[in-house]
One Martini backbone bead per residue (centre of mass of N, CA, C, O) as a GRO file, in nm:
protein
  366
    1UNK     BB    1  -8.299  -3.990  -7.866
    2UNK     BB    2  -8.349  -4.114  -7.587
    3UNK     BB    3  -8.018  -4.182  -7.535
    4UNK     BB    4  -7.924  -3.934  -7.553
    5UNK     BB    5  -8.075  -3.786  -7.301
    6UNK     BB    6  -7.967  -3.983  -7.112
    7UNK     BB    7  -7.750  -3.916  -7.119
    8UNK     BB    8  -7.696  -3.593  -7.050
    9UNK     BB    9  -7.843  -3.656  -6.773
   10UNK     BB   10  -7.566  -3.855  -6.684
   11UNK     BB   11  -7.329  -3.707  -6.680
   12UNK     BB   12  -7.310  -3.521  -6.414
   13UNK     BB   13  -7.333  -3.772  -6.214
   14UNK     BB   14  -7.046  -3.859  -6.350
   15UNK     BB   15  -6.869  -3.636  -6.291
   16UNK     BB   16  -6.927  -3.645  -5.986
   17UNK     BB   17  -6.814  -3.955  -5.914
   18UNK     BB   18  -6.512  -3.901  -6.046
   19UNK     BB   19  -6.428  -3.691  -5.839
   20UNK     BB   20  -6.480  -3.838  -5.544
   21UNK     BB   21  -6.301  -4.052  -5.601
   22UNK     BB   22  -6.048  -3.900  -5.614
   23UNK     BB   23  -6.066  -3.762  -5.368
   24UNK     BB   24  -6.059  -4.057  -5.193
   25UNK     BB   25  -5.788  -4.086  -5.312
   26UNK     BB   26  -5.647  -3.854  -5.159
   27UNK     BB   27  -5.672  -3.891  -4.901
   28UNK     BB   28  -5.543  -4.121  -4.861
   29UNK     BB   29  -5.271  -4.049  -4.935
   30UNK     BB   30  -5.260  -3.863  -4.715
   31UNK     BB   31  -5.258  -4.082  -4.485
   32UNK     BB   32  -5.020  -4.232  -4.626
   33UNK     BB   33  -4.816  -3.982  -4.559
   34UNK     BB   34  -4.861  -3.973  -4.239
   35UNK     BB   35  -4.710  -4.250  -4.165
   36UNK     BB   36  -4.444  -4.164  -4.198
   37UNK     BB   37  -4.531  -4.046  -3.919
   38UNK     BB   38  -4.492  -4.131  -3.527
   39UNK     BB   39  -4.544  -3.945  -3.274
   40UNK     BB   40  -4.456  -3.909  -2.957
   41UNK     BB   41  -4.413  -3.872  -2.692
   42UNK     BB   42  -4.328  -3.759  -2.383
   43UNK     BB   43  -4.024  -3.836  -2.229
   44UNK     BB   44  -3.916  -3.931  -1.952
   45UNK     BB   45  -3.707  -3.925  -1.706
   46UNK     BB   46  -3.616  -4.235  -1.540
   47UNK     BB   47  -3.752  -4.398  -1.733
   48UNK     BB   48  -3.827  -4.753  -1.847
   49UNK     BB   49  -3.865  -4.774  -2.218
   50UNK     BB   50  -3.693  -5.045  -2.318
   51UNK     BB   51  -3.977  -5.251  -2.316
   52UNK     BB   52  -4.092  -5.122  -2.559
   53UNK     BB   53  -4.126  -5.176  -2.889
   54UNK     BB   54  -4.242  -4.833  -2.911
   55UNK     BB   55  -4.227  -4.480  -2.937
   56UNK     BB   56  -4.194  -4.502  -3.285
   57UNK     BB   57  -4.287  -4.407  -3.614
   58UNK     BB   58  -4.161  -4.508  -3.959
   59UNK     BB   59  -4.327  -4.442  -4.276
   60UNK     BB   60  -4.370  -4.550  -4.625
   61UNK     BB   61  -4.564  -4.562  -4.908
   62UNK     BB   62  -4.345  -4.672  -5.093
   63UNK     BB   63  -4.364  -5.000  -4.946
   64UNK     BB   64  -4.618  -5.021  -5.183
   65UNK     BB   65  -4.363  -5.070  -5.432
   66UNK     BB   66  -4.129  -5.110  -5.252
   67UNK     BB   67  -3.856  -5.184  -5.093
   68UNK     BB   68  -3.792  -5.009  -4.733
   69UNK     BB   69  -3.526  -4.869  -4.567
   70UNK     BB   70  -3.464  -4.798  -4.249
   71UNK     BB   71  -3.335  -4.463  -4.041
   72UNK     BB   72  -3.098  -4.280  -3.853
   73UNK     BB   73  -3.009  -3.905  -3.783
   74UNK     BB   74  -2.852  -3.824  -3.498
   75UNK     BB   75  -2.847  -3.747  -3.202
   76UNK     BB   76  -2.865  -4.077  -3.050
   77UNK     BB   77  -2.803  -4.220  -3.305
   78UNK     BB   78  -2.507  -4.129  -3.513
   79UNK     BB   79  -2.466  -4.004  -3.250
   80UNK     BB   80  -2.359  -3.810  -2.953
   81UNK     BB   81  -2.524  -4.080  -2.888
   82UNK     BB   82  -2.471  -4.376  -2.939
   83UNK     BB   83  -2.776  -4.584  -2.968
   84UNK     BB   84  -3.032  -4.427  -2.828
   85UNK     BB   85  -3.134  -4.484  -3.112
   86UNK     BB   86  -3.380  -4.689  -3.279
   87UNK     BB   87  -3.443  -4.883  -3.591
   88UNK     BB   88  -3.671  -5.079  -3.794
   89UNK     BB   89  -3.568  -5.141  -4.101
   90UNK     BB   90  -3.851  -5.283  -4.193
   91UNK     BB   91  -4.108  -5.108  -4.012
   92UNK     BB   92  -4.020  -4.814  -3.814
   93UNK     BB   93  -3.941  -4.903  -3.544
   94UNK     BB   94  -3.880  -4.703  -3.230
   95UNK     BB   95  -3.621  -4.699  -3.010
   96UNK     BB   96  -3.518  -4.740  -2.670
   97UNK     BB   97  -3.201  -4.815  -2.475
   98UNK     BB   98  -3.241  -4.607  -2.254
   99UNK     BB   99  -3.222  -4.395  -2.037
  100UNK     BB  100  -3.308  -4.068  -1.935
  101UNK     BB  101  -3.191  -3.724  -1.917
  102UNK     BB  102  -3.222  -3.454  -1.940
  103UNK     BB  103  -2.942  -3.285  -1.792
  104UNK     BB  104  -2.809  -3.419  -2.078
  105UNK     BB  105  -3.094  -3.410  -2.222
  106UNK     BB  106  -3.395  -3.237  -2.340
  107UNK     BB  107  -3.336  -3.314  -2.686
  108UNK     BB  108  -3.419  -3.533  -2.989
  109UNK     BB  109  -3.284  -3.468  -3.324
  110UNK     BB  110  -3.418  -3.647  -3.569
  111UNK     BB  111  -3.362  -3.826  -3.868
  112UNK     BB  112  -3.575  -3.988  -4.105
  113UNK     BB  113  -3.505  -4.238  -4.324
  114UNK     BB  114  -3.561  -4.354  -4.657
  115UNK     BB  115  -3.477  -4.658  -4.882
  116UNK     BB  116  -3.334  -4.795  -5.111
  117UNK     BB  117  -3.132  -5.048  -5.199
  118UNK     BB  118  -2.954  -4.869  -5.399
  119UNK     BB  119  -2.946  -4.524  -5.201
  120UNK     BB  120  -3.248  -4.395  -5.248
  121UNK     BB  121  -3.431  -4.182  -5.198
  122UNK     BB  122  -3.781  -4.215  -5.110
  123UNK     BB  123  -3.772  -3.980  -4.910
  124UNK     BB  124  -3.790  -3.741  -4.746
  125UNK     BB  125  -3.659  -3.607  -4.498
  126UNK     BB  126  -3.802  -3.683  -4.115
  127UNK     BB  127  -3.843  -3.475  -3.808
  128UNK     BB  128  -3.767  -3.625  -3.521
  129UNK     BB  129  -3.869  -3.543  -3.199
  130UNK     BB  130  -3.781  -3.528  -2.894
  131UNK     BB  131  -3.868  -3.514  -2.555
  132UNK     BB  132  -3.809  -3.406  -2.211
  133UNK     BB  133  -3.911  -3.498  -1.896
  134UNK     BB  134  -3.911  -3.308  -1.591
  135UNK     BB  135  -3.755  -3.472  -1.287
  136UNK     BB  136  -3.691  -3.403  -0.930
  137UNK     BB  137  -3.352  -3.461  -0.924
  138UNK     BB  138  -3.222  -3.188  -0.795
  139UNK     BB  139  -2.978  -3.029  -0.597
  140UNK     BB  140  -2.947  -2.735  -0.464
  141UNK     BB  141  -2.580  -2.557  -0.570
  142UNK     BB  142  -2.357  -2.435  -0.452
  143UNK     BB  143  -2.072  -2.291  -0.382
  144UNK     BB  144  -1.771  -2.310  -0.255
  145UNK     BB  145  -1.571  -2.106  -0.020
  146UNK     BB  146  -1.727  -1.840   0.100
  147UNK     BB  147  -1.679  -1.493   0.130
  148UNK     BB  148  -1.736  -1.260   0.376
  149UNK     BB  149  -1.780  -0.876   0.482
  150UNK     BB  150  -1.796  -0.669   0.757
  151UNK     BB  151  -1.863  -0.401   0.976
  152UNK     BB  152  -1.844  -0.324   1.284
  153UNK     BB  153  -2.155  -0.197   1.365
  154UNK     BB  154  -2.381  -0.266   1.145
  155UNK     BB  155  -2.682  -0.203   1.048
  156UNK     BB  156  -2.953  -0.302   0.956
  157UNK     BB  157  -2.943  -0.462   0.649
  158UNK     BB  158  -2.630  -0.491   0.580
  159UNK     BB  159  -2.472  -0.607   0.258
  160UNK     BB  160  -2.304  -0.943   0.334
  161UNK     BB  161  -2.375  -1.161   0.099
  162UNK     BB  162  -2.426  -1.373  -0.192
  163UNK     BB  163  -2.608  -1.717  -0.191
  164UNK     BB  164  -2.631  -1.863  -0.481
  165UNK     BB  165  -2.815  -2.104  -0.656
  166UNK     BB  166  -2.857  -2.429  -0.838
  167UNK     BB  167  -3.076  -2.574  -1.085
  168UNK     BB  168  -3.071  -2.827  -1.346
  169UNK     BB  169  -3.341  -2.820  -1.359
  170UNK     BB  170  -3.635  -2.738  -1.505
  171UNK     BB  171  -3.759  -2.460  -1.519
  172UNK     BB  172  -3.945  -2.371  -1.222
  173UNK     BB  173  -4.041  -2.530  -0.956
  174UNK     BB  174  -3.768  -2.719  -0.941
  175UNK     BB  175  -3.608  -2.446  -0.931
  176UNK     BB  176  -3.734  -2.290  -0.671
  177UNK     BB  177  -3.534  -2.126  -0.414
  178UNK     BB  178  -3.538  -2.169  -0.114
  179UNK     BB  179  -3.398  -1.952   0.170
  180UNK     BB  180  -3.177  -2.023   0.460
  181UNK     BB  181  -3.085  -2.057   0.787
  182UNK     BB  182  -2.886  -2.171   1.044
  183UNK     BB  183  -2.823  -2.147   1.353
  184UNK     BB  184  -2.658  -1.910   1.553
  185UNK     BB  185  -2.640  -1.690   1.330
  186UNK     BB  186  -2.962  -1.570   1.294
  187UNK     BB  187  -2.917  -1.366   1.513
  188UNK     BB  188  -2.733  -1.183   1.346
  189UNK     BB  189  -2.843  -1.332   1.025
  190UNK     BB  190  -3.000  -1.290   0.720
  191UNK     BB  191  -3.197  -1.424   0.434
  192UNK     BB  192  -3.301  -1.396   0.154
  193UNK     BB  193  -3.550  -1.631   0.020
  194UNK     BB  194  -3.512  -1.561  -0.280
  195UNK     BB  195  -3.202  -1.373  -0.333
  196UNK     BB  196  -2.967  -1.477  -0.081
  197UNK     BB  197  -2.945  -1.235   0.055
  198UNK     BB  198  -2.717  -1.113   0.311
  199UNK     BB  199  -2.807  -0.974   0.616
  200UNK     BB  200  -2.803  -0.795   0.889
  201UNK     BB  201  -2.978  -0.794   1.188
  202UNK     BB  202  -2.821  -0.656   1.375
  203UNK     BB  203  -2.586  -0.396   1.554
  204UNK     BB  204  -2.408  -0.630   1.745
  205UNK     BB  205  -2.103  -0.632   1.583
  206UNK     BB  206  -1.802  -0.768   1.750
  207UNK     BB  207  -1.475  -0.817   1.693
  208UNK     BB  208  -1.363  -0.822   1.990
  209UNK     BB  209  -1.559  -1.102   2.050
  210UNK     BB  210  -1.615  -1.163   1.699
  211UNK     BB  211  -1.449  -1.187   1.371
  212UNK     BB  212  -1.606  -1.475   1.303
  213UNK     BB  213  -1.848  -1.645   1.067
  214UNK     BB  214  -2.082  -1.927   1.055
  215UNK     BB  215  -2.272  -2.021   0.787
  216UNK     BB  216  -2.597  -2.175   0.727
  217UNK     BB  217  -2.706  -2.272   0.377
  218UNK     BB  218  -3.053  -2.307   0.252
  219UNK     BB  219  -3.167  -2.487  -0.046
  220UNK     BB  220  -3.490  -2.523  -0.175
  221UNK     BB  221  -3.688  -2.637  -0.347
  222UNK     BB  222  -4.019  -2.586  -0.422
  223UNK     BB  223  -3.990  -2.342  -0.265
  224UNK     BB  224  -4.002  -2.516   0.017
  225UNK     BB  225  -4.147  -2.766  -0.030
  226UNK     BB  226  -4.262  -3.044   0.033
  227UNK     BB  227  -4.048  -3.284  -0.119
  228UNK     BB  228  -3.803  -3.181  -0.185
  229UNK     BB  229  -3.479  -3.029  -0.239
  230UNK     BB  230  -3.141  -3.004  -0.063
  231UNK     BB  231  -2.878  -2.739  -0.018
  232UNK     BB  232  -2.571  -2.707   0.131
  233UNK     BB  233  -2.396  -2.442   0.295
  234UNK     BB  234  -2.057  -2.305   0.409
  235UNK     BB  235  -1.976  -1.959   0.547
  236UNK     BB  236  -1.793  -1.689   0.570
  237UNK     BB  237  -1.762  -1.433   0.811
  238UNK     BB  238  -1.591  -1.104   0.837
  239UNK     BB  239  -1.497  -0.883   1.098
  240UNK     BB  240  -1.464  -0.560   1.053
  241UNK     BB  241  -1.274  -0.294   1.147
  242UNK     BB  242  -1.300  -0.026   1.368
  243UNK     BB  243  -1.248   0.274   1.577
  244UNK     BB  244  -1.394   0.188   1.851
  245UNK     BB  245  -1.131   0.193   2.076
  246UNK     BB  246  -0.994   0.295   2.338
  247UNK     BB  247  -0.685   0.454   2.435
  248UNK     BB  248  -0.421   0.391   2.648
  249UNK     BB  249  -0.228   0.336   2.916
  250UNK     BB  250  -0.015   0.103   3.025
  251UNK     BB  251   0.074   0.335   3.253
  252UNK     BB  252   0.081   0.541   3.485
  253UNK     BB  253   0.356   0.569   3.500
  254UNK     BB  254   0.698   0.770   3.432
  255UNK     BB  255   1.038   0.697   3.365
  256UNK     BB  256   1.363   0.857   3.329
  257UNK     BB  257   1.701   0.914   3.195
  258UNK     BB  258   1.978   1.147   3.167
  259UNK     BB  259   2.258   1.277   3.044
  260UNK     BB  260   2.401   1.531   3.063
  261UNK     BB  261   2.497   1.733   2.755
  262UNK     BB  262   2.291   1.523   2.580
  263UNK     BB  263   2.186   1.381   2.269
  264UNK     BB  264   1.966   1.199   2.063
  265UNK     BB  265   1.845   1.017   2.259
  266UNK     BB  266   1.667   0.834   2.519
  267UNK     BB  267   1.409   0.871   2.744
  268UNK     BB  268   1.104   0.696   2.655
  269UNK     BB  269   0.841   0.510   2.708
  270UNK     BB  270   0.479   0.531   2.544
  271UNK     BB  271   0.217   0.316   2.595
  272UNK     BB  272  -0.036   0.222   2.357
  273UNK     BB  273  -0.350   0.097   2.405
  274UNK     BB  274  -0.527  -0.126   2.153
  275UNK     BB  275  -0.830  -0.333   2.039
  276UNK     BB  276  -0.732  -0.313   1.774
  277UNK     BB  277  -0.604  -0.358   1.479
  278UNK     BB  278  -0.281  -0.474   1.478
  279UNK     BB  279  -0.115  -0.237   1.209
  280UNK     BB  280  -0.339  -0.037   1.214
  281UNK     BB  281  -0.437   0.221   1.187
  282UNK     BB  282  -0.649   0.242   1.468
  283UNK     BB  283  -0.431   0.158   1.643
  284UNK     BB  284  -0.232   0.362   1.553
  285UNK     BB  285  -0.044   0.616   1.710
  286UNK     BB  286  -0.028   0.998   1.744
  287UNK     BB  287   0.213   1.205   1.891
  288UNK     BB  288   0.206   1.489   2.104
  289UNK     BB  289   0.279   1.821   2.215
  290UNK     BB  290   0.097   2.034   2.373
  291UNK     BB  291   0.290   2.133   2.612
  292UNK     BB  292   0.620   2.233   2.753
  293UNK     BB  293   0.811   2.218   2.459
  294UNK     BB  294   0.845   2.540   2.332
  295UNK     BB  295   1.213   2.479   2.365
  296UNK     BB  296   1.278   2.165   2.195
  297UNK     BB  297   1.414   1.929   2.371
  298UNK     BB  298   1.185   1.741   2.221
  299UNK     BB  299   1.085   1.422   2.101
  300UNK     BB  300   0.822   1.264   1.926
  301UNK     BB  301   0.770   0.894   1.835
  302UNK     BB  302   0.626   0.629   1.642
  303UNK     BB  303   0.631   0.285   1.720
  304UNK     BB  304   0.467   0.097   1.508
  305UNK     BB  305   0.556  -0.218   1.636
  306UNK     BB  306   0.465  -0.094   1.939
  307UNK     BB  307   0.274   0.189   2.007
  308UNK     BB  308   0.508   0.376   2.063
  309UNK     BB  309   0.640   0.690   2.261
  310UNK     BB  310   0.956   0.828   2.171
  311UNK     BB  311   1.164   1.033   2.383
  312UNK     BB  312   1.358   1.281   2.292
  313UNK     BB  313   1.633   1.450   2.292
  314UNK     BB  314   1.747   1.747   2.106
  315UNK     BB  315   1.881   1.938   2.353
  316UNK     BB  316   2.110   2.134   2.554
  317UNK     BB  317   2.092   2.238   2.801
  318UNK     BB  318   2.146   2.553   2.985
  319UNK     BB  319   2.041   2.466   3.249
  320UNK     BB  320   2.106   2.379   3.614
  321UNK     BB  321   1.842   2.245   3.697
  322UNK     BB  322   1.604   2.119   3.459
  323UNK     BB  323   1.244   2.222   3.426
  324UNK     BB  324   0.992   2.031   3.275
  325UNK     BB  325   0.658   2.070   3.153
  326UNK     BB  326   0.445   1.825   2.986
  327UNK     BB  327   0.204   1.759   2.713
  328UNK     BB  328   0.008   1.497   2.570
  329UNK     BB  329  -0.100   1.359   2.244
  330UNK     BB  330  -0.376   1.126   2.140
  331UNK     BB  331  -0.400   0.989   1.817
  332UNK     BB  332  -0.489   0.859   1.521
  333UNK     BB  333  -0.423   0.751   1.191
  334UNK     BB  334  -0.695   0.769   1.074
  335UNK     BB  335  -0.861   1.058   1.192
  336UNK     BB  336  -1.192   0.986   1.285
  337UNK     BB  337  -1.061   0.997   1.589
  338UNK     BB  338  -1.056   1.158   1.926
  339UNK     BB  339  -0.785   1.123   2.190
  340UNK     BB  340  -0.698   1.262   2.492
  341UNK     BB  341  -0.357   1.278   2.677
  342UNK     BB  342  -0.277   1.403   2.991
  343UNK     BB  343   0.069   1.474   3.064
  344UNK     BB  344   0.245   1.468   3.349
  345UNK     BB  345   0.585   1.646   3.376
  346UNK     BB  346   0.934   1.601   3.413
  347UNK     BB  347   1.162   1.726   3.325
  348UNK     BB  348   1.511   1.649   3.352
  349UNK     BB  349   1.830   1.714   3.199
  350UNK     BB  350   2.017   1.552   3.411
  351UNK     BB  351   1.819   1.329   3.503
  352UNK     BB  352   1.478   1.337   3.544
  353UNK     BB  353   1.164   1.138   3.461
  354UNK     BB  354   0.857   1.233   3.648
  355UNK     BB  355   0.597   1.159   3.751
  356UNK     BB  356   0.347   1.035   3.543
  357UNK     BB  357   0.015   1.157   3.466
  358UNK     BB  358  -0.269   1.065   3.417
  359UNK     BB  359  -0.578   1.162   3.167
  360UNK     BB  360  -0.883   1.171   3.075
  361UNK     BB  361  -0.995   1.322   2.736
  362UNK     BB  362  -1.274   1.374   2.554
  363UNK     BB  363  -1.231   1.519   2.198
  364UNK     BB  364  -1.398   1.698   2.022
  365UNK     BB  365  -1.468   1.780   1.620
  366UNK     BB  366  -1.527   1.927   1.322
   0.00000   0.00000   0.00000
């Protein structure tokens, strides 16, 4: 009776240690679960760990009931590239056999394998990642071959164009690009340290003077700190014309002969002279009778070629001699500025046109 009461009584304690040692047991599997990989630490690029023994482990429990041979699967391991991570058949022991690059790879996605000698998986596949630490070794590269172009006379802060560089490196201070100009562009052209954006510094650039610049732009990494990588390229900007230099005429005088009683024939040409872009509307005169002419015995034509204005005679004169006084007027085929040129002339229909006396005057319209 006393040896029932006391089994009864150690039953629980029996119970409860058959319990413990259970979980004590499911911990152990658990721990030699976890064997089954050991992730490695996140490897530099440019670092040379090909000297160390490994930098992960992949292990099976199985390999306490029989023996199991390790292998691994993806890019870096049986693809390309091919055979820059190893493992040791036996032992699970995974090797690095090059340098990283990130820019190359910035991470290798493994699977290790475990099998028995028959073929057959001993474990599932575990995926093994490896990640590649980014060290600032890319300096930034600009397009190259780049043409911007603005308008002379252009105000301050007009944008003339964007020069944007890349940096191969990881996202981050690596790749923050501070830009600059170099050189005596800069008195000219200013450029956003940010974005890279070229805009107008002042508003005094002429064609006449100077119709193409060369710019030097650097880009440094690390946001432009000390230490960093830069990289330059040089741009060309193209100074573009607009209508504002004054339309001269090549000479004080002109003369002409006709003889009379002739038709359609050329009486003599008046010669434009303009410093802006040669063949361009700015350039191109346009002219016009204002007055003395209006009995139609002239006409006045624009040769393109050479920005005279071509006087003919266009009907025979009705008495001799006739003497026509007219005026002509230049303006720009471009039509947005206008310049009046007063030319006394004689016209005299059988002999000469002479005294042609130039003034000028500002005409302005609204």
């Amino acid at each position: 009776m006393v040896s029932k009461c006391n089994f009864v009584l150690w039953l629980p304690l029996l119970l409860a240690f058959v319990l413990a040692v259970a979980a004590d047991n499911e911990e152990v599997l658990k721990r030699r679960k976890r064997e089954w990989i050991i992730v490695p630490k996140k490897l530099k690029e440019n670092f040379d760990y090909t000297h160390l023994e490994y930098i992960a482990k992949i292990r099976s429990d199985r390999e306490y009931n029989s023996t199991v041979t390790y292998s691994l699967l993806g890019k870096g391991a049986d693809q390309h590239p091919v055979g820059r991570f190893t493992v040791n058949p036996a032992n699970g022991l995974v090797k690095v056999r090059s340098i990283l690059d990130r820019e190359e790879f910035a991470n290798y996605s493994l699977l290790g394998v475990a099998k028995y000698h028959d073929g057959r998986r001993a474990e599932k596949d575990i995926a093994l990642g490896i990640f590649v630490l980014d060290e600032n070794d890319c300096p930034p590269v600009f397009q190259i071959n780049q043409i911007g172009s603005v308008n002379e006379s252009s105000a301050a802060g007009t944008f003339v164009m964007s020069m944007v560089a890349t940096d191969a490196d990881d996202a981050g201070p690596h790749s923050q690009i501070y830009y600059s100009l170099e050189g005596s562009s800069s008195s000219m052209f200013t450029i956003n340290s940010i974005t890279g954006d070229v805009m107008v510094r002042q508003n005094s650039l002429d064609r006449e003077t100077k119709d193409t610049y060369t710019l030097t732009i650097k880009g440094a990494d690390m946001n432009g700190q000390m230490g960093g990588n830069v990289g330059k390229v040089e741009a060309v900007v193209h100074i573009l014309d607009i209508n504002d230099n004054v339309p001269t005429l090549e000479k004080e005088s002109y003369e002409g002969h006709v003889t009379e009683n002739t038709v359609n024939v050329e009486v003599l040409r008046v010669k434009a002279v303009d410093l802006d872009v040669m063949y361009t509307n700015n350039w191109l005169a346009v002219f016009a009778f204002e007055s003395g002419n209006e009995a139609g015995y002239f006409t006045i034509t624009t040769d393109s070629k050479t920005n005279e204005g071509v006087i003919m005679i266009r009907k025979v004169c009705t008495a001799s001699p006739h003497v026509s006084r007219f005026r002509l007027s230049l303006s720009f085929k471009a039509g947005f500025s206008f310049w009046l040129f007063c030319v006394s002339c004689e016209a005299v229909c059988n002999a000469v046109l002479h005294n042609i006396q130039k003034t000028l005057y500002k005409c302005s319209f609204d």
